[in-house]
N, C-alpha and C positions, 0 to 999 in steps of 0.2 A: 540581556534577557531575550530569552528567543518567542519566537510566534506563538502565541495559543489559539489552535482550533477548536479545541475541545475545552469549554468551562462546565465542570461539576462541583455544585456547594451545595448543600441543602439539598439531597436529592432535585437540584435544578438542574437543568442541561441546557445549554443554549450551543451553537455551534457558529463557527466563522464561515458567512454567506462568500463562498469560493467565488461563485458567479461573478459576483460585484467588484475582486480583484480585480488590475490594483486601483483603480481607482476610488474604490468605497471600499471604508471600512464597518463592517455592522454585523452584528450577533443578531441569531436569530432561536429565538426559543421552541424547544422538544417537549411538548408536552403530553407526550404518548407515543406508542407504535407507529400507530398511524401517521404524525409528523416524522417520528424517525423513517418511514418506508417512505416516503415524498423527500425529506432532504437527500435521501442517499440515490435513490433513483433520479434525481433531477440534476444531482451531481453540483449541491451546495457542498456536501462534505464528499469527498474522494481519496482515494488510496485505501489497501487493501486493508492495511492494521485500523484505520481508521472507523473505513465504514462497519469492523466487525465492531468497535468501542462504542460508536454511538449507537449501532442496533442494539446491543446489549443494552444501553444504559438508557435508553427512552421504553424500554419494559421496565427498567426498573422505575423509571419516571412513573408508571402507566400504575404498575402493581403498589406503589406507596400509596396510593389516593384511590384504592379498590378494596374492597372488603369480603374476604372466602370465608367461605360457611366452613369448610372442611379442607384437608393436603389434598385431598381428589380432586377437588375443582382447582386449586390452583395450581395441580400439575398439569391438568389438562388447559389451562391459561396460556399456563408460559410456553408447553408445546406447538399451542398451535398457533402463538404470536411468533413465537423463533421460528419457527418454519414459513410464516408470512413475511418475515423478514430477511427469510435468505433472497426471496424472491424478486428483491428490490435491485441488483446488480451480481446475475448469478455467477459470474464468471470468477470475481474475488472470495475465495475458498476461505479466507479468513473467519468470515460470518457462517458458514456452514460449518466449520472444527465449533467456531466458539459455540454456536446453538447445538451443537451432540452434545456435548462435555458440558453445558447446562442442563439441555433435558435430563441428561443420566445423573447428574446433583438432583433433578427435580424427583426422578424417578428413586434414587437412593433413600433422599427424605421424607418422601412420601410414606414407604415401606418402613421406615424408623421408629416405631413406636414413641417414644424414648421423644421425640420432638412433638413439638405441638404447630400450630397452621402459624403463630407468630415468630415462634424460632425457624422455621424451614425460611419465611421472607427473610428475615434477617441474616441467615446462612447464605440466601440467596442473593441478596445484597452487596456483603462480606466480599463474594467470590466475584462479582460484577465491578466493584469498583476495583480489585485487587489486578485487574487487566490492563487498567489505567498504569496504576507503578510499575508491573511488571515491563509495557511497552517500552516505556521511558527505558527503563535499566539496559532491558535487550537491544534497543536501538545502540546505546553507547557501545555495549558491548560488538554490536556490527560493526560501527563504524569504528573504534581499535583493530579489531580482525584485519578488517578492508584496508585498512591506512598500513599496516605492517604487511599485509599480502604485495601490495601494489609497489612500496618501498620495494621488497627484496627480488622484486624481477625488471626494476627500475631502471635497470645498466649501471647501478653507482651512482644514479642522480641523486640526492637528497635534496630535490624540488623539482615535483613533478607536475605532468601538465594532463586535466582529467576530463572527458566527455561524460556528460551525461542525458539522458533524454526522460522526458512527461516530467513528473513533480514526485519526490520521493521524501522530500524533508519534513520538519514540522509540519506546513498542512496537512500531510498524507497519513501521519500518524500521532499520537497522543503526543508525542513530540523529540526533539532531536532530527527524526529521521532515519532511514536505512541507506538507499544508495550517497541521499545528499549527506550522510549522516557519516559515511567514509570521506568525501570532498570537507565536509567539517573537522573531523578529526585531524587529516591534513594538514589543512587547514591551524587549527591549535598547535601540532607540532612546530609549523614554519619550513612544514615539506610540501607543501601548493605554491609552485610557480602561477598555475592560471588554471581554473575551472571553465568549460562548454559549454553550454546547455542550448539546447536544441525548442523549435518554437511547439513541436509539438502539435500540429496539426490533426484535425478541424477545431479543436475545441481550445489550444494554445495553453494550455498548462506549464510547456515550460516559458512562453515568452510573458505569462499572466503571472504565475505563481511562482516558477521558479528562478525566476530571475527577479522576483519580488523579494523572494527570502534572501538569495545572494546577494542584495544590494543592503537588505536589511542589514543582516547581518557581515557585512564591509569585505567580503570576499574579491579576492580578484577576480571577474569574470567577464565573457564575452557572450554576445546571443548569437545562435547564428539560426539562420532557416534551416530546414529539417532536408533541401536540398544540394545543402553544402558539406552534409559529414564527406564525402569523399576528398572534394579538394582539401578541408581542412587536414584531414590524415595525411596526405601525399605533402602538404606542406608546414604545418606545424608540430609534426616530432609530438604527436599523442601519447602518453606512457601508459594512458587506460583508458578503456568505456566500463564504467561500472552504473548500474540499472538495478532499477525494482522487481517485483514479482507479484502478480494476483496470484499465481498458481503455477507451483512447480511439478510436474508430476514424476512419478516413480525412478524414471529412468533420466532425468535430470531436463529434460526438453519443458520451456518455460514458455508461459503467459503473461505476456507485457503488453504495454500503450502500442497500438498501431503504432508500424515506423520502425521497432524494434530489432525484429529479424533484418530488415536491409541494413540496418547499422551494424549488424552483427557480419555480416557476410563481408562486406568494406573493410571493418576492424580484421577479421583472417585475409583480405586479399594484402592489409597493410602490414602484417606480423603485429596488434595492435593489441594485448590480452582484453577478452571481453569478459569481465566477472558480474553474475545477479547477486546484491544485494535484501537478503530476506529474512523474515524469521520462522521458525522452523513452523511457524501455523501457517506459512504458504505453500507448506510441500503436501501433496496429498499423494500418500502411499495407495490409494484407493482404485487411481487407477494408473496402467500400465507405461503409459505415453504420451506425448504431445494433442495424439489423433483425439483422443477419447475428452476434451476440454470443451466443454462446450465456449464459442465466441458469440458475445453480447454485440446485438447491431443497435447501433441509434438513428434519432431521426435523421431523416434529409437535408433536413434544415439548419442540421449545423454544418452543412457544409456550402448548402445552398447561402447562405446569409451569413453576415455579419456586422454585429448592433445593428441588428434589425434591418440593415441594409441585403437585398438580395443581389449578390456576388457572381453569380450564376446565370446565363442563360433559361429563360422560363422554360420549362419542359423538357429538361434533360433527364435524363433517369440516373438516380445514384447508388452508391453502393458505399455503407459506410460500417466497417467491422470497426471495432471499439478497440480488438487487440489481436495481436497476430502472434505467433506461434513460433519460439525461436529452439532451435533442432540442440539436442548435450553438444553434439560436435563442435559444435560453435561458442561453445561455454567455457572456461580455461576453470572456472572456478563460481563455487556457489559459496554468498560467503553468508553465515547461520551468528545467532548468538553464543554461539558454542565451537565457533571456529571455522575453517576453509575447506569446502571439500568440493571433488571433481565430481563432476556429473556422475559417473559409474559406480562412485564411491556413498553416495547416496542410503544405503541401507545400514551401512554403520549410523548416520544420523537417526533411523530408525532402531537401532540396536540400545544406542544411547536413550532414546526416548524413552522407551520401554525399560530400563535397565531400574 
């Protein structure tokens, strides 16, 4: 049985308090926007698939216990609560596709005659929780892609040895996972010699969570500091680094956890293939490049401190970007619910979307 971050029953939402990993375990209840804009900006719940499932689904918390006069006012609701909710962690693109692709349902129905303000909620609904299944299914499908990509540039290994960095698996999405989600498949074949994972610094997502889920779920693996990917390459025979995505832009140049890019640049000094693990609502055809992404800073103080312990020198000045920016060059492969494709190759994946 794997992790659940995400519990929805009864239009209830509660979500797995990440913070408290691993040492506590406790669900913490979404009882509107408003709590969904605080867990996800406070970074209870995290990763890209994920924070778009719960923003989504604490309107819909919010909208079942609210009562519209009319399709006008609750399309102007769910507008301007989906767009309060991108606001919460702008960087993961997921929640800005998911809240278009709502509003234009909202705006569809609204113009509907044909429906009434109780069939548009329930329409509205329908589509909200159907993000949930769909995640689960696309994630599988990732990590098949990934496990069969990695195999056939493997040198002949059928047991390979995989890096990964931040947290990509069930917590980070409705569940299975994307990058961890290839290391799993792996995994189930009985072609994972041994799984990485990186600590993940300031905020330790991989030495908190993912290495939480690794042990969960009985995987071979090792932790290492986030200052070791190099020696580990030069001496342990890496057959991959496969990673997450908040945001892939056009030209294949990806947005991931600080840390990202230096690992990526190590994996090419090593001949090491570096593939992102995502699903196709991480790429944003919108805009042209890497440049154009906006990066999310956090406080200070998660690097100044830790459990409350202050780490730091008092009055130094810091600098803490949330994700940095890793270049197509450096990509071998982006691997999608829908298959493997080279950073250049990227527009067929839009060709197919549209199709």
């Amino acid at each position: 049985m794997t992790l659940q971050a995400i519990k929805w029953e009864n239009s209830k939402l509660e979500i797995l308090d990440q913070i408290l990993l691993p040492a506590i375990t406790r669900y913490v209840p979404v009882k509107g926007v408003e709590d969904g804009w605080k867990v996800i900006n406070k970074m209870q719940v995290r990763g890209a698939p994920a924070i778009a499932i719960v923003g989504c689904l604490s309107l819909a918390t919010e909208l079942k216990n609210e009562n519209h006069m009319d399709k006008k006012s609750l399309r102007q609701d769910v507008e301007g609560k989906l767009n309060y909710l991108v606001s919460a962690r702008p960087t993961a693109v997921n929640m800005k596709i998911a809240a278009d692709e709502l509003i234009q349902l909202a705006n569809k129905l609204s113009k509907d005659e044909s429906v009434n303000v109780a069939e548009m909620k329930e329409r509205f609904f329908k589509a909200i929780e159907a993000m949930l299944e769909k995640d689960i299914a696309d994630n599988k499908a990732i990590g098949d892609f990934g496990a069969q990509e990695i195999l056939k540039h493997a040198s002949g290994d059928n047991s390979v040895r995989v890096l990964t960095h931040c947290n990509t698996g069930s917590l980070a999405t409705a569940g299975y996972g994307t990058a961890l989600g290839v290391i799993r498949s792996l995994h189930k074949q009985n072609s994972l010699e041994h799984a990485y994972c990186s600590e993940t610094r300031p905020y330790n997502q991989g030495a908190r969570l993912t290495a939480y889920e690794l042990v969960y779920e009985k995987i071979p693996a090792t932790l290492i500091c986030d200052d070791m990917v190099a020696a580990l390459m030069k001496s342990r025979n890496i057959s991959a680094v496969v990673v997450g995505a908040d945001r892939v832009a056009a030209n294949g140049d990806t947005a991931n956890k600080i840390g990202t890019y230096q690992i990526a640049i190590v994996a090419k000094y090593h001949n090491v293939p570096f593939y992102v693990a995502a699903p196709r609502t991480s790429i944003d055809f919108s805009i042209p490049s890497g440049d154009h992404i906006i990066i999310e800073e956090r406080p200070e103080r998660e690097m100044t401190h830790m459990n409350d312990q202050r780490i730091s020198a008092p009055g130094i000045l810091c600098w803490n970007p949330a994700f940095d920016v890793t270049p197509a060059s450096l990509i071998k492969g982006i691997i999608t619910e829908v298959g493997v494709f080279r950073p250049g190759d990227l527009t067929q994946l839009k060709n197919y979307e549209n199709s």
